[in-house]
N, C-alpha and C positions, 0 to 999 in steps of 0.2 A: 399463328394458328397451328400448333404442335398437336400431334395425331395425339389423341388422350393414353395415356400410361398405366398401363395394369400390370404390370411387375411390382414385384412386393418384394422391399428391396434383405428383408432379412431373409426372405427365402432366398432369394438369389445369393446373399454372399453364402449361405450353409454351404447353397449348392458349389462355389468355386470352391470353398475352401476344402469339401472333402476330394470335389477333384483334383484340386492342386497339388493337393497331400500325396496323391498315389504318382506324382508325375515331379517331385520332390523326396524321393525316397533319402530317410534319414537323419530330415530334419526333425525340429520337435517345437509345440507349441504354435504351429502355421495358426494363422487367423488372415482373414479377407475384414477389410473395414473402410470406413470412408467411404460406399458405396453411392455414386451419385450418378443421372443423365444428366448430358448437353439440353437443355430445356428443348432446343427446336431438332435434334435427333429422331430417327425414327423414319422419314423420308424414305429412306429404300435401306441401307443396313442402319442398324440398331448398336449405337455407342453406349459403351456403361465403363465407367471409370472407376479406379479403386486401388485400393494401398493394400499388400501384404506383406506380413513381417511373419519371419520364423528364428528359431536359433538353430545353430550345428556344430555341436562341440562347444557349446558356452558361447559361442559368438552369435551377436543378433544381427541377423538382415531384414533390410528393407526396401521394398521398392515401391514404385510408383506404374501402373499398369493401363493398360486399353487392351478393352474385348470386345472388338466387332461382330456383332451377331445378323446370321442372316434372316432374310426378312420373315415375320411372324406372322403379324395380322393381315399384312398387306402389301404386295409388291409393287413397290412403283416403275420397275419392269417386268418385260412379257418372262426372262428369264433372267434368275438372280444370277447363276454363274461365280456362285460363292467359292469354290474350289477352285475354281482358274483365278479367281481374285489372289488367294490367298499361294497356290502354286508360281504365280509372275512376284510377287511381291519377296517370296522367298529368294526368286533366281537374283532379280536385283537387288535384294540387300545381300548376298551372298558374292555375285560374279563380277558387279559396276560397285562402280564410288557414286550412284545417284544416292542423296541422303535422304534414307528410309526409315522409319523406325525398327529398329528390329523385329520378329517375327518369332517369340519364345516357340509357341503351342497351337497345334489346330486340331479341333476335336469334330468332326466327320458328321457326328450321331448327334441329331437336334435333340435326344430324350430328355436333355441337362436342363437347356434355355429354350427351347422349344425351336430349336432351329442349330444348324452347325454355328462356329462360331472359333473365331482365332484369337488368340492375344496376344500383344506386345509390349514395347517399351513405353512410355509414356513420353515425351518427349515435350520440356515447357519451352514458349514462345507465346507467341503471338500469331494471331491465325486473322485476317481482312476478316469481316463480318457480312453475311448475306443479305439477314433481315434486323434493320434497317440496313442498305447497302454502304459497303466502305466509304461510298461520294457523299454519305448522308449524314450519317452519324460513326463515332465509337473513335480508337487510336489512331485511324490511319487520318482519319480528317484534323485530328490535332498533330498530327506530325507536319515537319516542315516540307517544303516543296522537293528538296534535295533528296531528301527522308525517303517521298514517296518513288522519284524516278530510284532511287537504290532496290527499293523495294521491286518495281518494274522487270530495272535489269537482271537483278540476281534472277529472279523467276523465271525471265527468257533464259538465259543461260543455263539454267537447269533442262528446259525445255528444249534447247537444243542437243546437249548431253545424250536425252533420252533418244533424237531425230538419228544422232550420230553411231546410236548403238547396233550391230548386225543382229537382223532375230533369229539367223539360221544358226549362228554358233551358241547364241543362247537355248537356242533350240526351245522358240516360240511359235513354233507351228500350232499348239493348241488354243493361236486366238483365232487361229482362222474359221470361217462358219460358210460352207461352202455350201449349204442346204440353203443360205440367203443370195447366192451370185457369184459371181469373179471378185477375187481379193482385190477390195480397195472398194470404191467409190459406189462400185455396181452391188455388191454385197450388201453395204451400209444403207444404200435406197432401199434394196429390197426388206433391211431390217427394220428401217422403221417405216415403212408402209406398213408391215405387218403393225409396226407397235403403234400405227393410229389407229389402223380397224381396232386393237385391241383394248387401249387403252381407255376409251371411250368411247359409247353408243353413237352416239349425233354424228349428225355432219360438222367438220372442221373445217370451213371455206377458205381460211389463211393457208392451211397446213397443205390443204387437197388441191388449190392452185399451185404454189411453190414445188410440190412433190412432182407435178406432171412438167413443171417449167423445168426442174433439175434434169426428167429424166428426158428432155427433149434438149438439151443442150448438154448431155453425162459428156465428158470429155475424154480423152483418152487419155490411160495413164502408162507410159511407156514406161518408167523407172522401178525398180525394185521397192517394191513397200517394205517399209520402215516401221518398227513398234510407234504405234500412237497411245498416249498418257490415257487421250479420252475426253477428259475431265481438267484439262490443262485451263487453270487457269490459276490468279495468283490466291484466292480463298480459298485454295488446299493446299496451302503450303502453311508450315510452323516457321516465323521467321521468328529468331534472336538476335539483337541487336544490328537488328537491317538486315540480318542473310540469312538465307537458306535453312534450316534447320532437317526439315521431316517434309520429302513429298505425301499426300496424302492422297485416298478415294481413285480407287486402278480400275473398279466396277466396269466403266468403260471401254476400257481399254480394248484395242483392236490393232491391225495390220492395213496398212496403207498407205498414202499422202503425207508429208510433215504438214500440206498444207491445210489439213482436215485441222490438226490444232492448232493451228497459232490461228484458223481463224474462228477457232472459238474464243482463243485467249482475246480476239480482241472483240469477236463480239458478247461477250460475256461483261468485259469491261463496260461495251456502250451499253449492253442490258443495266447495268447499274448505275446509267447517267440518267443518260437520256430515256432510257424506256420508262423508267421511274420518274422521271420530269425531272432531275438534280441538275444542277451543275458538276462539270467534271473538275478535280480537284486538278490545282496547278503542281509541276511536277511532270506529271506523268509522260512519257514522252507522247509524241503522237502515232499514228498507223504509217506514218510513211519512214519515220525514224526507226520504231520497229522492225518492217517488214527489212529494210535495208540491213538493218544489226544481224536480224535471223538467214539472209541470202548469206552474210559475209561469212556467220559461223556455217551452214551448211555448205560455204561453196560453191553456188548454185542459183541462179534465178529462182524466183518464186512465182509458177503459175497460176492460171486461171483461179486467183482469191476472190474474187467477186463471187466467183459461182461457187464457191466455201462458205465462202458467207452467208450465202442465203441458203446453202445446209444447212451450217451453222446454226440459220433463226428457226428454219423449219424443224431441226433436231429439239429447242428449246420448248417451242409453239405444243411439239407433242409430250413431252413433260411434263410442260404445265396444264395440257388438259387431262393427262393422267392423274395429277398432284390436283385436280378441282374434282375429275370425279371419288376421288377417297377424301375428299373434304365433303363432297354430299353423302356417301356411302359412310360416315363416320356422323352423319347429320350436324356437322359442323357447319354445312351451308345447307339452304335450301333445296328440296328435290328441283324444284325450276330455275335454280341460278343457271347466269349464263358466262359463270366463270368459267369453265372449260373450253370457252370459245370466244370469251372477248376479255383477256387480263394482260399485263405488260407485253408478255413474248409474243402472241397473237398480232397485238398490234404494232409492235416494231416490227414482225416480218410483215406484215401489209406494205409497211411505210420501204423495207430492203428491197422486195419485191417490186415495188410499183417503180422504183429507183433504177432497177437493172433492165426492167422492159419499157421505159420508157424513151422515145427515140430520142438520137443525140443534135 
């Protein structure tokens, strides 16, 4: 159910190609071509893919490109935070070996594409698929069992990379949002409380129990927080031939816990089994081989993931009633659906929820 597309896409290449031009001084005969979207793009930043070729001194170049655009008709968060996207993405493809796609160009001023908007390298691989989920359909389900735990690990490995990095010498103080709380845990409650009132009018019974449960049992986090991905999970990553290629989507990203991601990473994975009714595909390892693999690379115990967890489903729960009501705001759904309160993430957090309060 892709948000409808009004981009016209020869306006669009004019438009890159005379900005390209001024930001390629010397080439001759630049042209933008091949200009296409990801059919289900559009969600919160705006992917448009495309080849440009010029010459320079008789020789012709070519490349393969990605321009993330921020959001236009509609923001599936309270704040896009498009420039801190594109500022963290610079620092690590520039200061870390995390494998990024490069980061050519970022243009500030929405007058172009009606929004700011970055580009870089294009990077081919293989990316897990959301909708149908990887457990369901597309490559990763015809891949062998082996196939997929590689896939797994590399992805944790990456993810720990990023847990292992200092954010003071990167000098990533600008994820911090101290207008939402104390860095880490108390911050992020307070951000997406806001981003339930926000996101949607209704009441959200899943969301609104879980939120008061989290902040009656917030734990303390004595440890220096750590850059979090966000968005860590293994459908933003570009794998080729089983590894790592291009981490992907930093929108997220924030300061606190490693445990805030990896237990999205895992429940992100069961969102694409079980919440969807799948089966999970054989391979993969399981939560407890996991969580062990990620203690060894960090060093470190891994605390209180239960109560991550059910962040975790609570963080997803308000997403998707954001992502339902811009499907009835876009009249793709009915004014009285009751997707924004009862769709996959809703209801796996009822089921995480009922799980962690229920006595032992």
């Amino acid at each position: 159910m892709p948000v409808p597309d009004q981009r016209d896409p020869a306006v669009t290449s004019a438009a890159l190609t005379a900005w390209l031009r001024e930001r390629l001084p010397g080439v001759e005969d630049l042209v933008v071509s091949g200009l296409t979207k990801p059919s289900l793009s559009g969600y919160s930043n705006e992917t448009l893919l495309f080849d440009v070729e010029w010459s320079r001194a008789g020789v012709l170049d070519r490349r393969s490109l990605v321009a993330r655009v921020g959001p236009t008709a509609y923001r599936l968060f309270p704040d896009a935070r498009f420039e801190d996207q594109h500022r963290l993405m610079r620092i690590l493809d520039r200061e870390t070996d995390l494998p990024l796609p490069p980061v050519r160009w970022y243009e500030p001023d929405g007058a172009l594409l009606g929004a700011p908007f970055l580009v870089m390298d294009r990077v081919n691989g293989l990316v897990p698929p959301d909708t149908p989920t990887y457990h369901q359909e597309g490559w990763v389900v015809e891949a062998s069992p082996a196939e997929r735990a590689r896939l797994w690990w590399g992805a944790l490995e990456v993810l720990a990379r990023v847990h292992l990095l200092d954010p003071d010498a990167l000098g990533l103080g600008f994820l911090d949002r101290p207008e939402w709380g104390r860095t880490g845990i108390d911050q992020q409650l307070g951000y997406y409380e806001h981003f339930l009132r926000w996101g949607h009018p209704g009441r959200q019974p899943a969301a609104e129990a879980a939120l008061a449960w989290l902040r009656r049992h917030q734990p303390d986090e004595t440890l220096p927080p750590r850059l979090l991905w966000g968005d860590a999970r293994i459908g933003n990553i570009v794998f080729h031939d089983g590894e790592p290629r291009a981490v992907l989507d930093w929108e997220m990203a924030t300061l606190g816990q490693p445990e805030v991601d990896l237990a999205w990473f895992l429940y992100l994975d069961r969102h694409h089994w079980e919440g969807v009714g799948a089966a999970r595909l054989a391979g993969f390892p399981s939560r407890r081989e996991t969580v062990a693999a990620h203690e060894h690379r960090l060093g470190r115990p891994l605390r209180n993931l239960d109560y991550y967890e059910v962040f975790a489903a609570l963080r997803f729960a308000v997403i998707m009633a954001r992502l339902g009501q811009m499907f009835i705001d876009f009249e793709l759904l009915p004014q009285d659906s009751t997707f924004p309160i009862d769709n996959t993430a809703s209801r796996l957090l009822a089921r995480i929820l009922d799980d962690v309060t229920q006595p032992c």
